[in-house]
PDBQT receptor file of N, H, CA, C and O in Angstrom, charges set to zero:
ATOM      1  N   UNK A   1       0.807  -1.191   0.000  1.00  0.00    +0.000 N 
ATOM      2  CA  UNK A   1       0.000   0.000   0.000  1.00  0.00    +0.000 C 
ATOM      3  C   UNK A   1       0.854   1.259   0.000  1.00  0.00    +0.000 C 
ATOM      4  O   UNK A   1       0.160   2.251   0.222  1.00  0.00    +0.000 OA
ATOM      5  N   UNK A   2       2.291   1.560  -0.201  1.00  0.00    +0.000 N 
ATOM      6  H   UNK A   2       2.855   0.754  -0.381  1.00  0.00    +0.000 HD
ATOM      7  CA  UNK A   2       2.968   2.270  -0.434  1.00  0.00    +0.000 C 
ATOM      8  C   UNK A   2       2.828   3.263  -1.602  1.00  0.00    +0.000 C 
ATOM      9  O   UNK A   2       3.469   4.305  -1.737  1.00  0.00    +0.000 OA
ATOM     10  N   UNK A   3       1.679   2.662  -2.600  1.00  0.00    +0.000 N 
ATOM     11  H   UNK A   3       1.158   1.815  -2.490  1.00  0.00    +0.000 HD
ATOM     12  CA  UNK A   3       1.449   3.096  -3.466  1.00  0.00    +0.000 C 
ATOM     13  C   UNK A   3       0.805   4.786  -3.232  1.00  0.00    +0.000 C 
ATOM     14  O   UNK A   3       1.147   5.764  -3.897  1.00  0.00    +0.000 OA
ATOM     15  N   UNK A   4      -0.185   4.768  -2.118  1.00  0.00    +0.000 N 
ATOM     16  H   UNK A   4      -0.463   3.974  -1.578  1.00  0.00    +0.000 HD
ATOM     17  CA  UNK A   4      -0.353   5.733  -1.097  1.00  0.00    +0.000 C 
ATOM     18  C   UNK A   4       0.420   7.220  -0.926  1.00  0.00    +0.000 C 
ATOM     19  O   UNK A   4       0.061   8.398  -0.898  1.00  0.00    +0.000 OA
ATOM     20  N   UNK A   5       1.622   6.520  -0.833  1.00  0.00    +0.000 N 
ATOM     21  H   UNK A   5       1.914   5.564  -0.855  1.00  0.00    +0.000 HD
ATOM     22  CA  UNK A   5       2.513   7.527  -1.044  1.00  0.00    +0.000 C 
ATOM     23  C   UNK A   5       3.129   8.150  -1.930  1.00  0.00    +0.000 C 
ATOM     24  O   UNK A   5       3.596   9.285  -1.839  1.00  0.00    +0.000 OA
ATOM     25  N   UNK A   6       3.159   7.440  -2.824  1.00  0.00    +0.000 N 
ATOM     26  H   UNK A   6       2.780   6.518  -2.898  1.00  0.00    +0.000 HD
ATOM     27  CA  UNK A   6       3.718   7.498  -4.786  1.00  0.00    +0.000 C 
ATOM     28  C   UNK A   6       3.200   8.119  -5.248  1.00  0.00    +0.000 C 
ATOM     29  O   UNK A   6       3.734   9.180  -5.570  1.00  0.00    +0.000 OA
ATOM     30  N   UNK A   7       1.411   7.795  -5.684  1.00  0.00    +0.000 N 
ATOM     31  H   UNK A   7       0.977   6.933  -5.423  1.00  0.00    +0.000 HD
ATOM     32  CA  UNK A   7       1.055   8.222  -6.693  1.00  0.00    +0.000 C 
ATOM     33  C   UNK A   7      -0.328   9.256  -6.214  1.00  0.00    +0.000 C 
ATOM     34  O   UNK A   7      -0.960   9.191  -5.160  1.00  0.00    +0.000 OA
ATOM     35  N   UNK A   8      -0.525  10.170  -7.336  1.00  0.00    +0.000 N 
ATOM     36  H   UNK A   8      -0.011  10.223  -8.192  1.00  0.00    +0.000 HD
ATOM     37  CA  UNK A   8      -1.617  10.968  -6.962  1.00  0.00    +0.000 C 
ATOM     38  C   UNK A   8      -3.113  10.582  -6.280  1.00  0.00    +0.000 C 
ATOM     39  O   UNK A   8      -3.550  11.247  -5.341  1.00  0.00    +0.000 OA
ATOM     40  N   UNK A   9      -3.726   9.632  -6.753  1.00  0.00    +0.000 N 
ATOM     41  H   UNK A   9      -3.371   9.091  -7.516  1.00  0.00    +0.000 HD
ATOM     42  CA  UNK A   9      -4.719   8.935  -6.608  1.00  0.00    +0.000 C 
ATOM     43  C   UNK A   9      -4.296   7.480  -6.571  1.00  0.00    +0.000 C 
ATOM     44  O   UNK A   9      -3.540   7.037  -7.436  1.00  0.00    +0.000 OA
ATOM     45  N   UNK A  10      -4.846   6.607  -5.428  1.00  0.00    +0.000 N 
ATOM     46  H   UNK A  10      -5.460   6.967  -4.726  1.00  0.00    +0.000 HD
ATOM     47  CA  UNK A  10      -4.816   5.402  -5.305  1.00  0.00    +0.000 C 
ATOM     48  C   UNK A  10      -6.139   4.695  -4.976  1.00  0.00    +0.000 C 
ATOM     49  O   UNK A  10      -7.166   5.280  -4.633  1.00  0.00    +0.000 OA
ATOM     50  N   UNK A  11      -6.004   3.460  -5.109  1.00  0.00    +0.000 N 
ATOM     51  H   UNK A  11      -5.170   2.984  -5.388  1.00  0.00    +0.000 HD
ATOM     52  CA  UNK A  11      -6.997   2.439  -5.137  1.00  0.00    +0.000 C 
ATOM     53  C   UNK A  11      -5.936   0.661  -5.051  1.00  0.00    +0.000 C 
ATOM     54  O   UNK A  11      -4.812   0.182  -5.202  1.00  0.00    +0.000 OA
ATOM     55  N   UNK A  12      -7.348   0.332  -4.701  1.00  0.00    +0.000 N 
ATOM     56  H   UNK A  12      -8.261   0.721  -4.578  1.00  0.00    +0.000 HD
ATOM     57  CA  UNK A  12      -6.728  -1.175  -4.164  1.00  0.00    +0.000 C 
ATOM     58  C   UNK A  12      -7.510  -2.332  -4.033  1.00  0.00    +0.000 C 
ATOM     59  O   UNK A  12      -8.588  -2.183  -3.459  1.00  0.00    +0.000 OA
ATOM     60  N   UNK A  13      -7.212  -3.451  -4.436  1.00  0.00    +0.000 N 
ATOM     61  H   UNK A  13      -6.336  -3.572  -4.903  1.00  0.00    +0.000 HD
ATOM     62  CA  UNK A  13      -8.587  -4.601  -3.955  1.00  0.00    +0.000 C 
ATOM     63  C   UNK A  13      -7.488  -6.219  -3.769  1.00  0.00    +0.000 C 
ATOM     64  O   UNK A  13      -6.565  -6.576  -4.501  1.00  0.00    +0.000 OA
ATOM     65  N   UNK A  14      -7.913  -6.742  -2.821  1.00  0.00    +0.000 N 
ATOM     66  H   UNK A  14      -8.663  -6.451  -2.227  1.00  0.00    +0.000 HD
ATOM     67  CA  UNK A  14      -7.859  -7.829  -2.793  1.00  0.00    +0.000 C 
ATOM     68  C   UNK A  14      -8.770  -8.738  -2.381  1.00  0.00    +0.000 C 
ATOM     69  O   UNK A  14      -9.842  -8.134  -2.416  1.00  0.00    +0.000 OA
ATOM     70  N   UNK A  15      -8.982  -9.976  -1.965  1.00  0.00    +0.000 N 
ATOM     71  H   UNK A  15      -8.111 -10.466  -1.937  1.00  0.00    +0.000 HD
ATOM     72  CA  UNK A  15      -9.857 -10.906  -1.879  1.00  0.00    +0.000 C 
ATOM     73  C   UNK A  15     -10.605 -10.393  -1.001  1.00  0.00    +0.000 C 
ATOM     74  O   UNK A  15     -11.826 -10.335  -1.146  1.00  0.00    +0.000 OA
ATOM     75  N   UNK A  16      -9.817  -9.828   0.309  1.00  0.00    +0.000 N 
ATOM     76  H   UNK A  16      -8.825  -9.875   0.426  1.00  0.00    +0.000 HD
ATOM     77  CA  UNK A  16     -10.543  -9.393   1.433  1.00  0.00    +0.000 C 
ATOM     78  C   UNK A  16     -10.917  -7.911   1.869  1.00  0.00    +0.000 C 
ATOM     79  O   UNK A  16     -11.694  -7.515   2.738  1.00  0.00    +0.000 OA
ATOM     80  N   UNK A  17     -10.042  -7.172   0.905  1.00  0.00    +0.000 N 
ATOM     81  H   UNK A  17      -9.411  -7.494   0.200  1.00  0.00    +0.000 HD
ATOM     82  CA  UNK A  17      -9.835  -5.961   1.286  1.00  0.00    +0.000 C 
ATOM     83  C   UNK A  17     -10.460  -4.827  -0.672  1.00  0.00    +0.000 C 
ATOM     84  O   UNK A  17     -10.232  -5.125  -1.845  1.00  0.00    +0.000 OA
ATOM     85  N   UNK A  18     -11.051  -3.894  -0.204  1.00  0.00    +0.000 N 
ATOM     86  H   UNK A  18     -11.236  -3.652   0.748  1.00  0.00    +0.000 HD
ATOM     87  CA  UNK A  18     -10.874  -2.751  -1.478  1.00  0.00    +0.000 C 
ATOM     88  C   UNK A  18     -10.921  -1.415  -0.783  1.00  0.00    +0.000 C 
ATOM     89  O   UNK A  18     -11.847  -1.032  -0.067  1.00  0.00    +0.000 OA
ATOM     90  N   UNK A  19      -9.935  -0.815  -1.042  1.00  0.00    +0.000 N 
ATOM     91  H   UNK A  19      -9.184  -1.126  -1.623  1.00  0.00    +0.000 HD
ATOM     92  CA  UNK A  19      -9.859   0.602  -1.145  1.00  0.00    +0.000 C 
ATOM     93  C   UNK A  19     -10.130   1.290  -2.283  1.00  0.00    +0.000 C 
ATOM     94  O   UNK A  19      -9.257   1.229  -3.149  1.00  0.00    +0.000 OA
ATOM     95  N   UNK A  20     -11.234   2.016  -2.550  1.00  0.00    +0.000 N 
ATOM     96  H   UNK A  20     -11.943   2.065  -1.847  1.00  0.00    +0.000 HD
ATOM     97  CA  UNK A  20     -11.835   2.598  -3.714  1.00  0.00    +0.000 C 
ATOM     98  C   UNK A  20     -10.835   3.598  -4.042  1.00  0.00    +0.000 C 
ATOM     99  O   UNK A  20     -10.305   4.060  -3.032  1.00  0.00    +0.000 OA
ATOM    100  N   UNK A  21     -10.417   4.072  -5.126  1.00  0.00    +0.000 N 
ATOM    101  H   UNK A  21     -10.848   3.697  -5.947  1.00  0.00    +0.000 HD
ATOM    102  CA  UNK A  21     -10.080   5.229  -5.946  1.00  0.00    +0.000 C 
ATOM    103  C   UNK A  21     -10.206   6.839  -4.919  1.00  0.00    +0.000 C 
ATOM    104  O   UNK A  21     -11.307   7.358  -4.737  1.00  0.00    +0.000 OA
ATOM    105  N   UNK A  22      -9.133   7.342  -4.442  1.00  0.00    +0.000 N 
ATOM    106  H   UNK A  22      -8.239   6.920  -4.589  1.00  0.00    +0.000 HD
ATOM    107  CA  UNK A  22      -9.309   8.328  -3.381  1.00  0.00    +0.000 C 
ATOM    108  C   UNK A  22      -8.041   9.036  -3.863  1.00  0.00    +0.000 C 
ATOM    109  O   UNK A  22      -7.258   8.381  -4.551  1.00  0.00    +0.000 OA
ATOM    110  N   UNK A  23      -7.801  10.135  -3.609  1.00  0.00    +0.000 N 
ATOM    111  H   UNK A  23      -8.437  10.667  -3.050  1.00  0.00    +0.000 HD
ATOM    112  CA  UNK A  23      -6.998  11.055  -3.919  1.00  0.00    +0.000 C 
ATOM    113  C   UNK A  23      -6.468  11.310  -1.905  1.00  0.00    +0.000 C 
ATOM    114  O   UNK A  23      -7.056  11.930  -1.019  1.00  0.00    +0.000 OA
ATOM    115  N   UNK A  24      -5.186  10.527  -1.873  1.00  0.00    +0.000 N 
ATOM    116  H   UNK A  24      -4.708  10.023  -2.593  1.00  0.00    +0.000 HD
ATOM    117  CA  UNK A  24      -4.594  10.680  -0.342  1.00  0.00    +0.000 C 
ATOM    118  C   UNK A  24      -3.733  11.793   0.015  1.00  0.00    +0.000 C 
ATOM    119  O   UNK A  24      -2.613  12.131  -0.368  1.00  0.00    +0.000 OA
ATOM    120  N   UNK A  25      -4.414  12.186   0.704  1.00  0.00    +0.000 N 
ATOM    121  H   UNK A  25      -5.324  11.912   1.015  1.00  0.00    +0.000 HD
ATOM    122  CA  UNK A  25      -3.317  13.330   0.846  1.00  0.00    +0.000 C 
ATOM    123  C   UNK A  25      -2.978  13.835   2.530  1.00  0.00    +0.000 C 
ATOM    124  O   UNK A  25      -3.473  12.894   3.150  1.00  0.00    +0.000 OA
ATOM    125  N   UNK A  26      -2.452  14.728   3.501  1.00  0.00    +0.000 N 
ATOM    126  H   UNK A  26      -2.051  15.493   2.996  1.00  0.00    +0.000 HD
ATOM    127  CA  UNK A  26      -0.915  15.012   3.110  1.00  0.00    +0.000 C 
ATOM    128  C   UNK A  26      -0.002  13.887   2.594  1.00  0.00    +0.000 C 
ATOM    129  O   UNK A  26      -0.047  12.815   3.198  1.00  0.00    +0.000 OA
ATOM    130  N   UNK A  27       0.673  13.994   1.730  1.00  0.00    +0.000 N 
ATOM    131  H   UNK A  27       0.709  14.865   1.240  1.00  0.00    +0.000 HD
ATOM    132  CA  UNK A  27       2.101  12.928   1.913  1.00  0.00    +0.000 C 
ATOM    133  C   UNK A  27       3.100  12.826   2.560  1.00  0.00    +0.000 C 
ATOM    134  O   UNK A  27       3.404  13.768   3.293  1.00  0.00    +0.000 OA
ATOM    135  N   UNK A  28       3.994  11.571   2.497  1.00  0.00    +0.000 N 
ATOM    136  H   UNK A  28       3.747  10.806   1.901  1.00  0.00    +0.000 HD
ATOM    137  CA  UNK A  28       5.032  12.232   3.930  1.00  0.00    +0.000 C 
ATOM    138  C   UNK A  28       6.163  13.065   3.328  1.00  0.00    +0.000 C 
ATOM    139  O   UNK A  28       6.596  13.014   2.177  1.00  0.00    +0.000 OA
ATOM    140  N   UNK A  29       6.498  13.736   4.202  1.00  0.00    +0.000 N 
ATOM    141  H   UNK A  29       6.146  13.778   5.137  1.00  0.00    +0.000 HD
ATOM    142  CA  UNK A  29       7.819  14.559   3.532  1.00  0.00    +0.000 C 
ATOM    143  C   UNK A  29       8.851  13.691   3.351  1.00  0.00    +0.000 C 
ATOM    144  O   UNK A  29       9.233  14.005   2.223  1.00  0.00    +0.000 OA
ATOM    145  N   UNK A  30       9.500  12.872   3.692  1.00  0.00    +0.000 N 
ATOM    146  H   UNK A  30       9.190  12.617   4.608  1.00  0.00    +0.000 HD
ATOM    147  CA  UNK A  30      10.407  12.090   3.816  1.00  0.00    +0.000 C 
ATOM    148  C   UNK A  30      10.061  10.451   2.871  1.00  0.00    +0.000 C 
ATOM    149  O   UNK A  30       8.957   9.970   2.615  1.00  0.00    +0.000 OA
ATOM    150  N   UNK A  31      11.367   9.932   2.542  1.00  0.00    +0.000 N 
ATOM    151  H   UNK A  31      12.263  10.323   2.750  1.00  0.00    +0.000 HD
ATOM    152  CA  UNK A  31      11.462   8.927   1.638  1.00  0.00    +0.000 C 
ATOM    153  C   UNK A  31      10.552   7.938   2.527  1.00  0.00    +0.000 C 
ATOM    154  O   UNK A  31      10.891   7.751   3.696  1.00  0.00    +0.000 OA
ATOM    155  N   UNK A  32       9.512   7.356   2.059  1.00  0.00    +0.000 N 
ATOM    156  H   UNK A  32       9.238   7.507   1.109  1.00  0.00    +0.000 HD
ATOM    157  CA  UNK A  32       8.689   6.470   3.139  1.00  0.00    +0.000 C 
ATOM    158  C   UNK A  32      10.166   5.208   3.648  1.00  0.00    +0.000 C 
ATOM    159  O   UNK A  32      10.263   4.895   4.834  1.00  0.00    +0.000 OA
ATOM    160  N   UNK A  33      10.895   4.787   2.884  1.00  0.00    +0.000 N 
ATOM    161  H   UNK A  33      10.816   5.041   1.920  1.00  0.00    +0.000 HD
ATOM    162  CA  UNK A  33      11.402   3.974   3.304  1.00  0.00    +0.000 C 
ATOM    163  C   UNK A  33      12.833   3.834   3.668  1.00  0.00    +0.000 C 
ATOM    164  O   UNK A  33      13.588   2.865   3.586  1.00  0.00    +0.000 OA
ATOM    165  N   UNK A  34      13.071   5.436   4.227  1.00  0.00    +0.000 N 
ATOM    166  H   UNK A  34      12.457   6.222   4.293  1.00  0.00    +0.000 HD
ATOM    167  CA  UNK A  34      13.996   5.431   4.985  1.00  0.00    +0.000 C 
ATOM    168  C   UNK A  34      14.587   4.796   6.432  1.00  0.00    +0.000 C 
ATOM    169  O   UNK A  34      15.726   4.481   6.775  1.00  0.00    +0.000 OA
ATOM    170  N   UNK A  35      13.689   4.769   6.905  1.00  0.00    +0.000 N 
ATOM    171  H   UNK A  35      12.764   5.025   6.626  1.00  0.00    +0.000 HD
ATOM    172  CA  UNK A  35      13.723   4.419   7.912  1.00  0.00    +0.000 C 
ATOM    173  C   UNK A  35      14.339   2.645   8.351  1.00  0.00    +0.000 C 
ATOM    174  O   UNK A  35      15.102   2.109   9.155  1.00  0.00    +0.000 OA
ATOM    175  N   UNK A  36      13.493   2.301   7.310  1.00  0.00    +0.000 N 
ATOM    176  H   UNK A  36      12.873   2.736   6.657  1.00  0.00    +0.000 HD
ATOM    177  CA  UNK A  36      14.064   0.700   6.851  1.00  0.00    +0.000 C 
ATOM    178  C   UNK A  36      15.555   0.921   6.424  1.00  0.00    +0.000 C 
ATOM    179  O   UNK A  36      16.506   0.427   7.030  1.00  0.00    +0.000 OA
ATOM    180  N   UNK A  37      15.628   1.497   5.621  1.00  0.00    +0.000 N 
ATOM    181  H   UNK A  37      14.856   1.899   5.128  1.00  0.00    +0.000 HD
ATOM    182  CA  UNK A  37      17.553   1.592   4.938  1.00  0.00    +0.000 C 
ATOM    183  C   UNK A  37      18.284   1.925   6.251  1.00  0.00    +0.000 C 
ATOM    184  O   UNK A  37      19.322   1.361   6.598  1.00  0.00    +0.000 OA
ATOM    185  N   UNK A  38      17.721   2.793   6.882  1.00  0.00    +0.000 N 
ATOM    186  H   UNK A  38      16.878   3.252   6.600  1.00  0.00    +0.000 HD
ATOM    187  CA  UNK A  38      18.445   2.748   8.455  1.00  0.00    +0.000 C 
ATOM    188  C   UNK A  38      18.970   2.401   9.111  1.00  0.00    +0.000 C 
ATOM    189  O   UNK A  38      20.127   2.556   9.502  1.00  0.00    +0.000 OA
ATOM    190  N   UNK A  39      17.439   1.335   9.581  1.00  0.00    +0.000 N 
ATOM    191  H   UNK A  39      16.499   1.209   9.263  1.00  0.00    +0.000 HD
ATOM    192  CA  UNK A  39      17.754   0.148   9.953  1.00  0.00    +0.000 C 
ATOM    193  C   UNK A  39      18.300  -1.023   9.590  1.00  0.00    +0.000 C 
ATOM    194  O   UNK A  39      18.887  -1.579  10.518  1.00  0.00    +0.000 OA
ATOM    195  N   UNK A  40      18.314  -1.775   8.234  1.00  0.00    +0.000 N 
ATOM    196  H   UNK A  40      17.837  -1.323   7.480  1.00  0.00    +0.000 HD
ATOM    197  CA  UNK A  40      19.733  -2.156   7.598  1.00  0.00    +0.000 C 
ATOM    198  C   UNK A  40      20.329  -1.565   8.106  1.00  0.00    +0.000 C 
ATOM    199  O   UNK A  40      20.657  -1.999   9.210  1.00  0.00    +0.000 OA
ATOM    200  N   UNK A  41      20.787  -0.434   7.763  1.00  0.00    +0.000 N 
ATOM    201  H   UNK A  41      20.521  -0.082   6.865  1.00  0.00    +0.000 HD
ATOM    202  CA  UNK A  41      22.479   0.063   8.368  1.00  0.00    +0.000 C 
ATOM    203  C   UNK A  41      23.095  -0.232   9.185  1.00  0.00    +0.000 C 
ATOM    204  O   UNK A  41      24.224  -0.708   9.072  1.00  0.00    +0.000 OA
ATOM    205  N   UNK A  42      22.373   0.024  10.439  1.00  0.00    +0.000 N 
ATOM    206  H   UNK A  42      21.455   0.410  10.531  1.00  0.00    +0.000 HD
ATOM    207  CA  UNK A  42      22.656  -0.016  11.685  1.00  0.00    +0.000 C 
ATOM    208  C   UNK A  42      22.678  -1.516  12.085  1.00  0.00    +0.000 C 
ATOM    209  O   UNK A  42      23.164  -1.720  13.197  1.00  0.00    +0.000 OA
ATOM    210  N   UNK A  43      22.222  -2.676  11.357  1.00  0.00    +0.000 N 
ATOM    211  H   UNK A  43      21.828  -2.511  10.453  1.00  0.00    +0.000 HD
ATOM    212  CA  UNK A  43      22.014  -3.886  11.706  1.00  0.00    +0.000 C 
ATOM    213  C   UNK A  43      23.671  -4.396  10.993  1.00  0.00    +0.000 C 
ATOM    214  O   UNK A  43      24.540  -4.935  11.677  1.00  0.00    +0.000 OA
ATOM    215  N   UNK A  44      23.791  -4.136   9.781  1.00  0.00    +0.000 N 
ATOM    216  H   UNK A  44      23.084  -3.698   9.225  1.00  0.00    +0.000 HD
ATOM    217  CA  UNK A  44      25.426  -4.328   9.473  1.00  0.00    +0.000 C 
ATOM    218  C   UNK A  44      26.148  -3.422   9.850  1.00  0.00    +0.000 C 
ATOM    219  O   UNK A  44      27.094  -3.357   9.065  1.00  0.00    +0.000 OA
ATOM    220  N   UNK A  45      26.238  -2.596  10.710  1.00  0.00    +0.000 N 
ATOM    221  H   UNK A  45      25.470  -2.649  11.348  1.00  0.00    +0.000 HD
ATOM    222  CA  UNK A  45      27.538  -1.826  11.008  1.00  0.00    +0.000 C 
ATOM    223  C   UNK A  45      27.474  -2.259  12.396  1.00  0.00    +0.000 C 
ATOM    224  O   UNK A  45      28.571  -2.559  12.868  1.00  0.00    +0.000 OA
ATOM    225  N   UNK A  46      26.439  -2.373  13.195  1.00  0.00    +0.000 N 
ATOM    226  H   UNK A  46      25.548  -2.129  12.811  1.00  0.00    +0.000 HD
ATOM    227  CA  UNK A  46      26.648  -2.143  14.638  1.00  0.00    +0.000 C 
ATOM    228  C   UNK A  46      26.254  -3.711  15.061  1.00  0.00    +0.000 C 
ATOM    229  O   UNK A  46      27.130  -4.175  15.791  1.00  0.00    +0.000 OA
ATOM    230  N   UNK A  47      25.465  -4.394  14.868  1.00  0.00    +0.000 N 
ATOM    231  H   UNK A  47      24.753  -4.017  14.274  1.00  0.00    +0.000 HD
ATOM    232  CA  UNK A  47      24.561  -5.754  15.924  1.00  0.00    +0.000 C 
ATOM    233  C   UNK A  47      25.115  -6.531  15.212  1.00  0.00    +0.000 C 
ATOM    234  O   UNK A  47      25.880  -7.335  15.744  1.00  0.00    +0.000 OA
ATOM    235  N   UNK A  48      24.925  -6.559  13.800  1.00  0.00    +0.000 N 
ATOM    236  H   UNK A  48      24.303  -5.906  13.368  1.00  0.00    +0.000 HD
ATOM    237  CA  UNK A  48      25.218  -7.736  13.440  1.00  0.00    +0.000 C 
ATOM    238  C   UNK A  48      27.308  -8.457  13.953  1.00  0.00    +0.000 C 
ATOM    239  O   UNK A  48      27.518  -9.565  14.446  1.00  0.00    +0.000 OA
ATOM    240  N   UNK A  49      28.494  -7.345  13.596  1.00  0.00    +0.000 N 
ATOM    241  H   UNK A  49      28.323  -6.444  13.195  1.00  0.00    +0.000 HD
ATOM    242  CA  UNK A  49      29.507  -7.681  14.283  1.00  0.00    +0.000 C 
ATOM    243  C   UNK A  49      29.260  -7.895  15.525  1.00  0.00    +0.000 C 
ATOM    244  O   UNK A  49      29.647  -8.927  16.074  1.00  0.00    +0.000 OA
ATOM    245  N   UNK A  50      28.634  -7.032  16.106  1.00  0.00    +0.000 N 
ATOM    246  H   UNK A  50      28.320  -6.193  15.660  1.00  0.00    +0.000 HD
ATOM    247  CA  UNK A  50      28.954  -7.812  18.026  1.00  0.00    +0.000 C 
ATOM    248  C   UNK A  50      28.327  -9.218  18.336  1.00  0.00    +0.000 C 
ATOM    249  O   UNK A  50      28.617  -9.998  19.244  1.00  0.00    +0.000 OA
ATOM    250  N   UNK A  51      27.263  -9.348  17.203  1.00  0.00    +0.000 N 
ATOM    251  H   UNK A  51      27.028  -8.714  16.466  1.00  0.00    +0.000 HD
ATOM    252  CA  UNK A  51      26.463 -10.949  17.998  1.00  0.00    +0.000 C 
ATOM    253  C   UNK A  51      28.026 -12.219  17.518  1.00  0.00    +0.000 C 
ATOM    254  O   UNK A  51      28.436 -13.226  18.095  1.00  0.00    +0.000 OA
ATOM    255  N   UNK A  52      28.473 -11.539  16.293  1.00  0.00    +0.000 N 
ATOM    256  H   UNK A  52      28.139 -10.721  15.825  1.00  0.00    +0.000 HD
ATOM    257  CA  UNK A  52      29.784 -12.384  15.718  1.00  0.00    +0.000 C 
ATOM    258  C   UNK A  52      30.625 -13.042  16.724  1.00  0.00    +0.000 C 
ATOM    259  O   UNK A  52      31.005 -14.211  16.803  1.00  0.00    +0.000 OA
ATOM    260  N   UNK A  53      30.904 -11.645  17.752  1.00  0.00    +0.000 N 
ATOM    261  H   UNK A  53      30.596 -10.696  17.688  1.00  0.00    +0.000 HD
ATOM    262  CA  UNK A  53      31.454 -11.936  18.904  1.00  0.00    +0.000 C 
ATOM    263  C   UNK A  53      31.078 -13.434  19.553  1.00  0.00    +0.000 C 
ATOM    264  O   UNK A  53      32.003 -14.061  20.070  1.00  0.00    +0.000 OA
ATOM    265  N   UNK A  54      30.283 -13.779  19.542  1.00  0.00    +0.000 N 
ATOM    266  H   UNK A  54      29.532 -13.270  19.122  1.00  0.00    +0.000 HD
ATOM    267  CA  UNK A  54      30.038 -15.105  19.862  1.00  0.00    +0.000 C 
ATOM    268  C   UNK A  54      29.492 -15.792  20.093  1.00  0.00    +0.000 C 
ATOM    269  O   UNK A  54      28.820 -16.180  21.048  1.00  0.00    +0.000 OA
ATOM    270  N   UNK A  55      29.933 -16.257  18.409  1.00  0.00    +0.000 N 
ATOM    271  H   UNK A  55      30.479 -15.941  17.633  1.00  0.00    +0.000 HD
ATOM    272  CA  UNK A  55      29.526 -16.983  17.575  1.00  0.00    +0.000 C 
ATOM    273  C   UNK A  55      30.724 -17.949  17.610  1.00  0.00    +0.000 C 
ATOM    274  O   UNK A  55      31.731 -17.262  17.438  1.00  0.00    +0.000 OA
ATOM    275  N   UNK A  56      31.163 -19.694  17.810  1.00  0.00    +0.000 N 
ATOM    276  H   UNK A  56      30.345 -20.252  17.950  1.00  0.00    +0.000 HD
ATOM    277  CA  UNK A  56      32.052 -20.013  18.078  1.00  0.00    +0.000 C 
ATOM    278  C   UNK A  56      32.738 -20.015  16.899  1.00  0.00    +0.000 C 
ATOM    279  O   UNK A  56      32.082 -19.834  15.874  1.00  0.00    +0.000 OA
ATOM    280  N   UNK A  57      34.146 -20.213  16.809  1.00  0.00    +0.000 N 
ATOM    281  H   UNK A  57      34.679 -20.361  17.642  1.00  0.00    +0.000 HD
ATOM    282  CA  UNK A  57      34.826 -20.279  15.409  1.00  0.00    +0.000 C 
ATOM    283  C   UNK A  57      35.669 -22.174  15.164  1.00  0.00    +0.000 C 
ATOM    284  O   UNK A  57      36.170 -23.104  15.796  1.00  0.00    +0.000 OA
ATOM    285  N   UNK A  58      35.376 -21.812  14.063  1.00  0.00    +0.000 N 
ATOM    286  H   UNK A  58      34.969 -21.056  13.549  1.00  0.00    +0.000 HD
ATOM    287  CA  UNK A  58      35.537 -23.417  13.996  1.00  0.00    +0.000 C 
ATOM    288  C   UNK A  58      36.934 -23.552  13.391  1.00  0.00    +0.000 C 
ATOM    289  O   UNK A  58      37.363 -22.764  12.548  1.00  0.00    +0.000 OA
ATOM    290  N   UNK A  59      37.567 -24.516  13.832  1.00  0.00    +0.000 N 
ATOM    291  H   UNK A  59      37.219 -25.156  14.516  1.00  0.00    +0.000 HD
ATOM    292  CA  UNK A  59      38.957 -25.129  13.552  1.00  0.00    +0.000 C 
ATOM    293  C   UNK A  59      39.147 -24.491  11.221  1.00  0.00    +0.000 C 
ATOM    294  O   UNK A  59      38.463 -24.530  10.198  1.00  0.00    +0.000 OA
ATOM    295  N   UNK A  60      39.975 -24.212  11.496  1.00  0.00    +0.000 N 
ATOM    296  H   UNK A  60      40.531 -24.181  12.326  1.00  0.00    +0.000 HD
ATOM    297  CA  UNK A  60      40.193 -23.533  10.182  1.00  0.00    +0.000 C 
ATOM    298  C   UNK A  60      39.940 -22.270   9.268  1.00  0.00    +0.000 C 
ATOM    299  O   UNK A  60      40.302 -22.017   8.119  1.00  0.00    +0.000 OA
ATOM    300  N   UNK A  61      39.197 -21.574  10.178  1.00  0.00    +0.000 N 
ATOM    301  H   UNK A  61      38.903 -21.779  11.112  1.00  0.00    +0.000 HD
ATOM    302  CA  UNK A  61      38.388 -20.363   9.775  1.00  0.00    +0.000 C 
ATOM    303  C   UNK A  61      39.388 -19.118  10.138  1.00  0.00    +0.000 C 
ATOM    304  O   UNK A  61      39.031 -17.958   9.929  1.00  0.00    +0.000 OA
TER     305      UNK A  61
């Protein structure tokens, strides 16, 4: 449903769900999916090395 944010007018249907043809508005100021790239970031620069920490290492590595 990101579409929401994209395009001028949206609409939507699935088996269970329809959102009729609506013109949404405010939009967000910001890239909707920044926040996610972020968080990546922060998951390979910062958590993901420390859990490494230990993690056992095996004969040859």
């Amino acid at each position: 449903m990101t579409g929401m944010w994209r395009e001028e007018y949206f609409e939507y249907a699935s088996e269970r769900f329809r959102f009729p043809r609506r013109m949404v508005t405010p939009k967000p100021v910001q890239d909707p999916h920044r926040e996610i790239l972020r968080t990546i970031e922060i998951l390979g620069k910062e958590v993901i090395p420390e859990l490494a920490r230990y993690v056992p290492r095996t004969a040859g590595a």
